[in-house]
C-alpha positions, 0 to 999 in steps of 0.5 A: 743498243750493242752491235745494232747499226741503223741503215737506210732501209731501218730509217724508213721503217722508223719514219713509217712507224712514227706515222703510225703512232700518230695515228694511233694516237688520235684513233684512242683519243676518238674512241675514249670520246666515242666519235670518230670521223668528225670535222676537226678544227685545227689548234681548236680555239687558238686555230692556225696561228704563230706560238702554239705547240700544234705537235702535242696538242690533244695527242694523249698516249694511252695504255693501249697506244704504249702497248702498240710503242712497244710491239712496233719497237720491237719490231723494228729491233728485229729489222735491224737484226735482219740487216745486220744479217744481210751486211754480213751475208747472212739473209736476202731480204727480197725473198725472206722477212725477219720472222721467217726461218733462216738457212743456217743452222743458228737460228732454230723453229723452237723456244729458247731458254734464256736466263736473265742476266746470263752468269749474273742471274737476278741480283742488285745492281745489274742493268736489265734493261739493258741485258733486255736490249741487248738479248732481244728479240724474244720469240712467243713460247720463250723461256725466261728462267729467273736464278737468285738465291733463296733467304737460307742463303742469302740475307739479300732476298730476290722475287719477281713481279709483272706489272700491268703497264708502261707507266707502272714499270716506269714509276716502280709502282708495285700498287698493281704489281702481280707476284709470279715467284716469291723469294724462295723460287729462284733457287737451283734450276731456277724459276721459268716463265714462258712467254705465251702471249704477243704482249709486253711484259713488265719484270721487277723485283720486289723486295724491299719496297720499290727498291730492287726495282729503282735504284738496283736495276731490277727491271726490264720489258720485253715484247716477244715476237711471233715465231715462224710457223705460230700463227 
């Protein structure tokens, strides 16, 4: 991730988030199983003894622990941002968090607008999650305004999709896939989306079958964060 260095104190918070997971991890498989609380024998069958993988047994990731990935990684790319800051001079991290206001005037209490992919707009070929990456975070009420050219055009026809999940996003799988804006939207101010809810969101484009989506690039996630003074 461009300029986003990891110190010490970051480090920490990636052990700690880690941990977290872990946990998470058993509570869904408890709750899928309906106990919780039970007498656990270690490794099952095979108990305690050399050869067997005791890192990955029984830790299945669900849907909703891959949600919970996603909020604390995009917690952490805020971390970073806010000591970032603080080598730079710019927060002091024993009277402030990273979602509270800061002193200067860059950092604004309101919704940005934010166009996907800056001058390239929605196009083939441009790597958006990457563009994602580096223009994180997002902040709840975010606007995202998607710029393509309509079919009059153009002959390379645009369209944007949610997915509903991780493992959709990553396979392309347009089966569930939600059209939010069709081939013409993208046109002269361009379509806008706003981020209204603490949620990951799954971008694709979907023409072309799973194309745009696979091999152009068309795809990223993001997971805005609570604005100061939301909650």
């Amino acid at each position: 991730m461009a300029g986003f260095g990891v110190f010490n104190r970051s480090m920490i918070l990636i052990v700690v988030a880690a941990s977290m997971l872990v946990t998470v991890s058993v509570a869904n498989k408890d709750w899928y199983n309906g106990r919780g609380g039970d007498k656990i024998i270690v490794g099952g069958s095979d108990h305690w003894r050399y050869g067997f993988n005791y890192k990955i047994a029984g830790f299945g990731i669900s849907d909703r622990s891959m949600t919970l990935i996603v909020a604390i990684a995009s917690m952490l790319v805020t971390v970073s941002v806010a000591y970032r800051d603080l080598d730079n001079g710019g927060l002091n991290y024993t009277t402030h968090w990273p979602w509270e206001p800061r002193n200067d005037t860059c950092y604004k209490n309101e919704p940005n607008k934010i166009i996907v992919g800056g001058s390239d707009h929605w196009r083939y070929g441009f790597n958006y999650s990457a563009w994602a990456s580096q223009n994180a975070p997002f902040y709840i009420n975010d606007v995202l305004v998607f710029k393509y050219d309509p079919p009059s055009q153009t002959p390379f026809h645009h369209s944007v999709y949610l997915l509903p999940n991780m493992c959709s996003y990553m396979a392309c799988d347009l089966s569930r896939a939600k059209l939010i804006a069709n081939t013409t939207q993208g046109g002269g101010e361009g379509f806008k989306f706003v981020l209204n809810r603490w949620q990951p969101y799954y971008f694709v484009c979907g023409e072309r079958g799973n194309l745009h989506c696979k091999d152009g690039g068309m795809k990223f996630f993001v997971m805005p964060m609570l604005r100061h003074g939301f909650y």
